[in-house]
N, C-alpha and C positions, 0 to 999 in steps of 0.2 A: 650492785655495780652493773652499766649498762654494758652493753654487748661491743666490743672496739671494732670488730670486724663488721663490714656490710653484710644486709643478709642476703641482698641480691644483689645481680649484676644488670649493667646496660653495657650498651654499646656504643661505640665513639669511632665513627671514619677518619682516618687520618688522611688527610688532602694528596694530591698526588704532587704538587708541591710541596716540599717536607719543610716545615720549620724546624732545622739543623741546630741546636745549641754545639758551641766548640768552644771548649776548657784544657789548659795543661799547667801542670805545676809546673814550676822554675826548669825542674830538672827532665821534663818532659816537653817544652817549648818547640825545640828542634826539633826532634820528633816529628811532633804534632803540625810544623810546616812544610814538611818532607810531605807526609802524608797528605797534606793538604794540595801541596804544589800537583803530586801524580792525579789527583781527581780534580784537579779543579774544573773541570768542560762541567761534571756532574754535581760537583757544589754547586756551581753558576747559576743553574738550574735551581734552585731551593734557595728558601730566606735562610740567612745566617744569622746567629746572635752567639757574643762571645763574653767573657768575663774580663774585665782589665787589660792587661797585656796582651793577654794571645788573639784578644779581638783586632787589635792594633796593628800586633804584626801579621795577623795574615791578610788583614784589609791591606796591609800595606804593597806585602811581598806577592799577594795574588789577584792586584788592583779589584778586586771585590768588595760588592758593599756588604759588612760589617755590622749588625745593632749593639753597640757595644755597652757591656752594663761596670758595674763596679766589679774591680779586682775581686776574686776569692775570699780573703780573707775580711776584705769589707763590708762583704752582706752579698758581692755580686753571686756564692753558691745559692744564698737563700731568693735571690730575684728567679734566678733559672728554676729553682722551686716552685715559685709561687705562679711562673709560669706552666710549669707541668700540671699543677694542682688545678689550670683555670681553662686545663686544655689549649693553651698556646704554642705548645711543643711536640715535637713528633720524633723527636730523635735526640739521643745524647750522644755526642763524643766525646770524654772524656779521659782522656790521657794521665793520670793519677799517678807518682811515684812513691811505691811503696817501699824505698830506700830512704827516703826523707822525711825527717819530723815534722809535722804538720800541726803547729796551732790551733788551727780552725779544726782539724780532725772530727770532731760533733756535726760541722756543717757539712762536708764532705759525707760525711754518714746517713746524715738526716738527707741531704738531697739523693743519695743513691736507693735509699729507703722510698722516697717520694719515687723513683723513676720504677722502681721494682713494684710498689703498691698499682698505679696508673697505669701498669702493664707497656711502657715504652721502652721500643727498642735502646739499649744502651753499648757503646764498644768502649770497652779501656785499655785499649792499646791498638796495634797499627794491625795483626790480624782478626783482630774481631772487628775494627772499623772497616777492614779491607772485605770480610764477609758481607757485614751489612751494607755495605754503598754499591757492591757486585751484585744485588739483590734484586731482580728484577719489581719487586714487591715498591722499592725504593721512588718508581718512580710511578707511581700507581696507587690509584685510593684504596683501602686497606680498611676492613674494619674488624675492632679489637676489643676484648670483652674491658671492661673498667670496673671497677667500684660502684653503687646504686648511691651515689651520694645522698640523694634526695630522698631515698626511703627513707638510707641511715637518720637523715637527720628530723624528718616526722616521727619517726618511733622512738627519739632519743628522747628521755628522761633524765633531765639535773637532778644531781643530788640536792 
């Protein structure tokens, strides 16, 4: 069996523009606009990309442009994924209710897994968002150890 973990690390700048993903379930929407309304001068500032709904409504509510992908349960967790994995991401917000059943639950997993692996900052809820956006780091280039993708994958051996 080959080795799952990298054996080295590199490094990745993250722009002083932040490419902001923004996510909430149903029962975190509101939320998640509140929060959005009080920072907006400093979102303004950073590309935004959101999943279904809540890309909608805060393009809407916080006339901001918005890249909006598929709703959550569609595939839009696994887009914001494969945007962390390709290095297009610099920040999660994510707003998650952990009172409500969650379907997709696996892909919520597997993308918090993907932001915890890539070493990107992540807030799930309104004081750890409110931490990281008050971050003077937030608006300044930053650089962060990552995963050696490209060892991993010269040294890997198929079965």
């Amino acid at each position: 069996m080959t080795e799952q973990r990298p054996r080295r690390q590199a490094t990745r700048t993250l722009p002083a523009r932040k490419r902001i993903a923004l996510i909430a379930h149903d029962g975190k929407k509101a939320e998640l606009l509140a929060w959005a309304e009080r920072w907006r001068d400093t979102l303004a500032r950073h590309d935004l990309v959101g999943t279904g709904t809540t890309a909608q409504r805060v393009a809407e509510t916080l006339g901001l442009e918005v890249h909006r992908l598929m709703s959550g349960p569609l595939g839009g967790d696994q887009q914001i994924g494969a945007r962390i994995t390709e290095s297009r991401l610099d920040m999660l917000v994510f707003f998650w209710d952990p009172f409500a059943p969650m379907p997709h639950d696996p892909d919520v997993k597997a993308l918090l897994r993907l932001a915890a692996l890539w070493n990107l900052p992540v807030a799930t809820n309104a004081a750890s968002a409110d931490f990281i956006i008050t971050s003077p780091l937030v608006a300044q280039e930053v650089t962060v150890n990552v995963p050696d993708a490209n060892d991993w994958l010269a040294t890997r051996r198929d079965p």
